[in-house]
C-alpha positions, 0 to 999 in steps of 0.5 A: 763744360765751358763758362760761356755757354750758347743760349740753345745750350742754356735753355736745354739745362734749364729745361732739364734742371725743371723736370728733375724736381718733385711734384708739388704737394698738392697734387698728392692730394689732388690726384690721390686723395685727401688722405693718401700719403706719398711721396712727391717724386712718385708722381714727377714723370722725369727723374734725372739726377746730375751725376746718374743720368746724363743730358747728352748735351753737346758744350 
């Protein structure tokens, strides 16, 4: 992808750079329980990694 990049184009990368992170701890707790274990990711909807799973954006 090239240096300069159109803001449309930025905005979509950082969109997508959000919803490949885990869920915040606290909502393990909070949507199962004090004493549940979990790990974060079970709970983030989009799993998106760089290299697996391409955005399809054109540069």
């Amino acid at each position: 992808m090239s240096r300069l990049k159109r803001s449309g184009v930025k905005r979509t990368l950082i969109k997508k750079g959000k919803q490949t992170k885990w869920a915040p701890f606290w909502i393990i707790q909070k949507a199962l329980g004090k004493g549940k274990k979990a790990h974060p990711s079970r709970l983030t909807d989009v799993k998106r990694h760089w290299r697996r799973n391409k955005t399809k954006i054109k540069p």
